[in-house]
The first five atom37 places (N, CA, C, CB, O) and aatype in JSON, in Angstrom:
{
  "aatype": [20, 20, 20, 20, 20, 20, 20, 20, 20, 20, 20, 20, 20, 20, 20, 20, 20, 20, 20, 20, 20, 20, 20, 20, 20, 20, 20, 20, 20, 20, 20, 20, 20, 20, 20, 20, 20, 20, 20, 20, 20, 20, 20, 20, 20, 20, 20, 20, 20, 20, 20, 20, 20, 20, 20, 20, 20, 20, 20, 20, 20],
  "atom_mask": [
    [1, 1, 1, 1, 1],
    [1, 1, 1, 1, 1],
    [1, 1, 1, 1, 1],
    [1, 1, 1, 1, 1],
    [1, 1, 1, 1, 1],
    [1, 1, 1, 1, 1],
    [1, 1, 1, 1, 1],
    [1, 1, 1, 1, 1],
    [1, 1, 1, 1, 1],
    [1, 1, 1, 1, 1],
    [1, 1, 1, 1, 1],
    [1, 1, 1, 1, 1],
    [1, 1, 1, 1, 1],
    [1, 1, 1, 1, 1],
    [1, 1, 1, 1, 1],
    [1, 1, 1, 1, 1],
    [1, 1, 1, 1, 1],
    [1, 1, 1, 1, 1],
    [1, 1, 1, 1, 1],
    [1, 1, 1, 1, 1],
    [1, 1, 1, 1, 1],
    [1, 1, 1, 1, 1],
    [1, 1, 1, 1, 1],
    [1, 1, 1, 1, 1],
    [1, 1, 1, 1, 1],
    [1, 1, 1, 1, 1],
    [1, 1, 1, 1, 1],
    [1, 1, 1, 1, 1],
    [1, 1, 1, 1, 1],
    [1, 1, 1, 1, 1],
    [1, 1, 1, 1, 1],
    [1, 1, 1, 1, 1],
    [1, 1, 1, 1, 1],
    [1, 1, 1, 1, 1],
    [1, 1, 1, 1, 1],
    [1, 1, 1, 1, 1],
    [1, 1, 1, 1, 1],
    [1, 1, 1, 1, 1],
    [1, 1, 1, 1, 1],
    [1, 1, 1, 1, 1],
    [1, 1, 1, 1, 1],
    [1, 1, 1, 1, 1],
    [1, 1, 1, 1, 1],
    [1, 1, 1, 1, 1],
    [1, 1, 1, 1, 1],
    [1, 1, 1, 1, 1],
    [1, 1, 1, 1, 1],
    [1, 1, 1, 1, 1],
    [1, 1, 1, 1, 1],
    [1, 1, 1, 1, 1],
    [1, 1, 1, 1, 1],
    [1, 1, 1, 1, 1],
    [1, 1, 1, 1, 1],
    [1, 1, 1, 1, 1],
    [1, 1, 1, 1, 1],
    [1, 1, 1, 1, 1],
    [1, 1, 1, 1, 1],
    [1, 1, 1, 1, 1],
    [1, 1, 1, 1, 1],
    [1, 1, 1, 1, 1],
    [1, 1, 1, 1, 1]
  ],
  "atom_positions": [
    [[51.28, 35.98, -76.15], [50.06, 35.62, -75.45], [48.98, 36.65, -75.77], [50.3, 35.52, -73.93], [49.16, 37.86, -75.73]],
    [[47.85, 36.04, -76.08], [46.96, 37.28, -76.64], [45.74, 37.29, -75.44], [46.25, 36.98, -78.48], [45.56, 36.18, -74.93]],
    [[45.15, 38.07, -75.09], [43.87, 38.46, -74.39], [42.99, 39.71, -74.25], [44.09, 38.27, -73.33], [43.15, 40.82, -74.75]],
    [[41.84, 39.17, -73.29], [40.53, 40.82, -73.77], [41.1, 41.33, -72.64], [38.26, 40.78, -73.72], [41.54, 41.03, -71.53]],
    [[40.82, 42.63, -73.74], [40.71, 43.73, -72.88], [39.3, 44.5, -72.66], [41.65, 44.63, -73.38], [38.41, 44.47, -73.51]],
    [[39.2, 45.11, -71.6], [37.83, 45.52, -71.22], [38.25, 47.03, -70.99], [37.1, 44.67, -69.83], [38.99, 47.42, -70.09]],
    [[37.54, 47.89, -72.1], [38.05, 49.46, -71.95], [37.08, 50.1, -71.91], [38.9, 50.1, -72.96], [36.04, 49.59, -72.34]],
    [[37.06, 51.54, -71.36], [36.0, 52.59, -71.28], [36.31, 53.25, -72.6], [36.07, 53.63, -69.92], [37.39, 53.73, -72.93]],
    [[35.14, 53.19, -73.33], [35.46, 54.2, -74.54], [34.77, 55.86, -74.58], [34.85, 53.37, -75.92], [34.65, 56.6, -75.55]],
    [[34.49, 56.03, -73.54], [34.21, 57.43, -73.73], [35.62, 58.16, -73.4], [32.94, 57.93, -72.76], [36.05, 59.16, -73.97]],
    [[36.13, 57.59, -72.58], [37.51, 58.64, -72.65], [38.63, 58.87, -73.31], [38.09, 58.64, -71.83], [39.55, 59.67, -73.18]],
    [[38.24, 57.48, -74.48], [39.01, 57.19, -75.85], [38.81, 57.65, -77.02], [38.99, 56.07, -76.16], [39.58, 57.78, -77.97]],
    [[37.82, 57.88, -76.9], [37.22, 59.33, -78.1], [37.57, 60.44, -77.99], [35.82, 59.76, -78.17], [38.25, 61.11, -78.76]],
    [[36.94, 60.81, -76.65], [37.36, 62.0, -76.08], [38.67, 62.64, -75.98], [37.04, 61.92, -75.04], [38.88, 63.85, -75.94]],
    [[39.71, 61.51, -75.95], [40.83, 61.86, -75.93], [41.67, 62.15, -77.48], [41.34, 60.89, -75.1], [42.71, 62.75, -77.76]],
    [[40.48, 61.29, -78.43], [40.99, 61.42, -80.01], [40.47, 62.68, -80.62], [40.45, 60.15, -80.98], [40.97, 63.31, -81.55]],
    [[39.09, 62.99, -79.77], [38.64, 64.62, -80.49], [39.34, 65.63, -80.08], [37.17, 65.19, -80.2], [39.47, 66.69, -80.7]],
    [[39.81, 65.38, -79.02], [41.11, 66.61, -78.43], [41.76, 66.46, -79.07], [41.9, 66.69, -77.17], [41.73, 67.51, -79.71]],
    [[42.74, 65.63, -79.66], [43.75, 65.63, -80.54], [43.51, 66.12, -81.77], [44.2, 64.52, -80.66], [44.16, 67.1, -82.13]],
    [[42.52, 65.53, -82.67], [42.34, 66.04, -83.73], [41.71, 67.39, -84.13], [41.85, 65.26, -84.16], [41.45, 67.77, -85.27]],
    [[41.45, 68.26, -82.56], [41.18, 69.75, -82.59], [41.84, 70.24, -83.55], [41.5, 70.48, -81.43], [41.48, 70.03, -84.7]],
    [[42.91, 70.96, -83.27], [44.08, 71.58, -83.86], [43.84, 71.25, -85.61], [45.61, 70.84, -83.1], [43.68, 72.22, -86.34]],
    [[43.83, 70.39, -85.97], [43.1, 69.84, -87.46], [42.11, 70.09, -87.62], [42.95, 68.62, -87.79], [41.96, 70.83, -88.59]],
    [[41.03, 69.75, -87.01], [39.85, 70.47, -87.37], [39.91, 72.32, -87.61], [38.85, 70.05, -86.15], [39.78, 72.97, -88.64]],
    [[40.15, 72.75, -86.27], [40.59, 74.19, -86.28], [41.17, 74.59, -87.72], [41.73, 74.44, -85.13], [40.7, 75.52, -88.37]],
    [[41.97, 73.98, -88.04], [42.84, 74.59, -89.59], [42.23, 74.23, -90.41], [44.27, 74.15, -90.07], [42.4, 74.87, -91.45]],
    [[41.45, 73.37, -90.47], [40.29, 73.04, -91.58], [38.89, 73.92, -91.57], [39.82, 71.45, -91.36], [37.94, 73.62, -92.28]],
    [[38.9, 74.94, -90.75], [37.74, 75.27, -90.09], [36.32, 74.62, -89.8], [37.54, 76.17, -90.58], [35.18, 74.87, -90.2]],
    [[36.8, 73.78, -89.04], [35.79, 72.76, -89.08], [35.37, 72.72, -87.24], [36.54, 71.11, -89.86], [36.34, 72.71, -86.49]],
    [[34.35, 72.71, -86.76], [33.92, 72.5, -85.82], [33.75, 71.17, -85.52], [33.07, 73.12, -85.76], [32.95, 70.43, -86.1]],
    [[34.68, 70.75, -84.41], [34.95, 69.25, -84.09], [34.65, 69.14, -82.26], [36.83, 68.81, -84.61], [35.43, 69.64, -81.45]],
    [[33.29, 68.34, -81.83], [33.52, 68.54, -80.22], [32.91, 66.89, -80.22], [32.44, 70.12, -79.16], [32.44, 66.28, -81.18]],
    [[33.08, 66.41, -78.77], [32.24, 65.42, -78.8], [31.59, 65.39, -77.43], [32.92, 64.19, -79.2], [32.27, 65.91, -76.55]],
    [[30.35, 64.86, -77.03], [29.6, 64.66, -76.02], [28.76, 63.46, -75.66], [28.96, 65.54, -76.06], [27.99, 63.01, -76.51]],
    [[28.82, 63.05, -74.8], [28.44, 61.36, -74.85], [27.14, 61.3, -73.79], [29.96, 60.16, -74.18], [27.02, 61.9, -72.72]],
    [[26.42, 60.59, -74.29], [25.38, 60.9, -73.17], [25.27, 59.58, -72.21], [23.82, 61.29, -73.88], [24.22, 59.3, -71.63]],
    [[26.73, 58.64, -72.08], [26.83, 58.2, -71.13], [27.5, 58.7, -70.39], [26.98, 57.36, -71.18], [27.63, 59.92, -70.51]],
    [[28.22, 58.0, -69.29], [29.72, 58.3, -68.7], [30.57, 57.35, -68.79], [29.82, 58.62, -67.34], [31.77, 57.58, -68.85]],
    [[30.04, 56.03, -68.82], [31.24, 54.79, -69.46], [30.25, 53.79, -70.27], [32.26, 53.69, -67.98], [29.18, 53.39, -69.79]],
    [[30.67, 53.48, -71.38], [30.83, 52.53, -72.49], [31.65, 51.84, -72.55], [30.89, 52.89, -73.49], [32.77, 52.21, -72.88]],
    [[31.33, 50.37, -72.18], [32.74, 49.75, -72.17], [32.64, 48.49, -73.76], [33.01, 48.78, -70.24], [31.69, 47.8, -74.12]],
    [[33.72, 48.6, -74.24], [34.0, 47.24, -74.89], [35.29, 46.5, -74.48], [34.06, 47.41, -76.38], [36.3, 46.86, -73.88]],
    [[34.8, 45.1, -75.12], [35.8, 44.24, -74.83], [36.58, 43.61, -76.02], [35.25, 43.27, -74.04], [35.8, 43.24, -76.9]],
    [[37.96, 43.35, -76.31], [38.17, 43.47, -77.28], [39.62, 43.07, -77.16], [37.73, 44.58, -77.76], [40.13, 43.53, -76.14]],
    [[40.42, 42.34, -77.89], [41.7, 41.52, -78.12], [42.89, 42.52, -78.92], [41.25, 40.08, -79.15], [43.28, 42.07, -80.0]],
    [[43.32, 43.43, -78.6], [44.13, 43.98, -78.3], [45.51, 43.79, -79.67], [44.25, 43.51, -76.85], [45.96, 44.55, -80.53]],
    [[45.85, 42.17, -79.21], [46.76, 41.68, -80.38], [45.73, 41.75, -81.85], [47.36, 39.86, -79.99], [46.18, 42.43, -82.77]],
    [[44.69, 41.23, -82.01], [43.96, 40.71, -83.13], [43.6, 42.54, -83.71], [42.38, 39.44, -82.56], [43.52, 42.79, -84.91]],
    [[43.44, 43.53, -82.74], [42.64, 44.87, -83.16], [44.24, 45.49, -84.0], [41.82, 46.09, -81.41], [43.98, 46.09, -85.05]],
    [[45.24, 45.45, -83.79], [46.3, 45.84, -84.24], [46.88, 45.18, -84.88], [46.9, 46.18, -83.62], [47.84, 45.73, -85.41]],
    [[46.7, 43.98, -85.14], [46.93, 43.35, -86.55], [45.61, 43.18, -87.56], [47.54, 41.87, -86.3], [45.63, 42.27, -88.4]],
    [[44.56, 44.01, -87.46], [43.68, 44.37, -88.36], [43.83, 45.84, -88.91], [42.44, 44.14, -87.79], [43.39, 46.24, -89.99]],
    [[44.38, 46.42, -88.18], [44.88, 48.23, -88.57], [46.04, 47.85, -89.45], [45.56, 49.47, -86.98], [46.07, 48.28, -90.6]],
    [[47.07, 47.01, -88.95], [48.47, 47.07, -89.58], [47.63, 46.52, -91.56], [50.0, 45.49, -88.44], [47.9, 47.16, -92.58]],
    [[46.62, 45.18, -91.55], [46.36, 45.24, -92.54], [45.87, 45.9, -93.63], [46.13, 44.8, -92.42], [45.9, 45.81, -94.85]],
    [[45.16, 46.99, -92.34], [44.36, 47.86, -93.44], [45.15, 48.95, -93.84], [42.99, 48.45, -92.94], [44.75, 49.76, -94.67]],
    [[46.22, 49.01, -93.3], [47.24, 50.8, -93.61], [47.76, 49.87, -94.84], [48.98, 51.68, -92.03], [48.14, 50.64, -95.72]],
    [[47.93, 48.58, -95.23], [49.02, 48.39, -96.3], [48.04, 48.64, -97.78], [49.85, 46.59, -96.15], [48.38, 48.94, -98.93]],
    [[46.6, 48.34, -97.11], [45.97, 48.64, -98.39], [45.52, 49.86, -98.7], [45.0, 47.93, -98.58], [44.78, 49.93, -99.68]],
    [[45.81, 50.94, -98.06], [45.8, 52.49, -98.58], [46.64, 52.94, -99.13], [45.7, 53.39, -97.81], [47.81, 52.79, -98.77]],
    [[46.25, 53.69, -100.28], [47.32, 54.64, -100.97], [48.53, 55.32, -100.11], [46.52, 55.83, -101.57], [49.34, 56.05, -100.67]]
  ]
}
């Protein structure tokens, strides 16, 4: 069964620039992010967004 989802994306970034600190750091790279909202929401199908990633990883090296 497929359906939307309605997500806040500031805390989905936010939560991906924390992660990719540690990488940046070893790259010496200055990585922060700041949003000059407090929620951004999209809406968005969940099944269909992850069977567009799965397609695109097969076409990378």
């Amino acid at each position: 069964m497929s359906f939307n989802i309605n997500a806040d994306l500031v805390p989905l970034f936010c939560g991906l620039v924390t992660g990719l600190k540690p990488f940046a750091i070893a790259q010496e790279v200055v990585l922060s992010f700041n949003a000059e909202v407090e929620r951004l929401y999209a809406t968005y199908n969940s099944e269909q967004a992850l069977s567009e990633i799965r397609l695109r990883r097969k076409c990378m090296p």
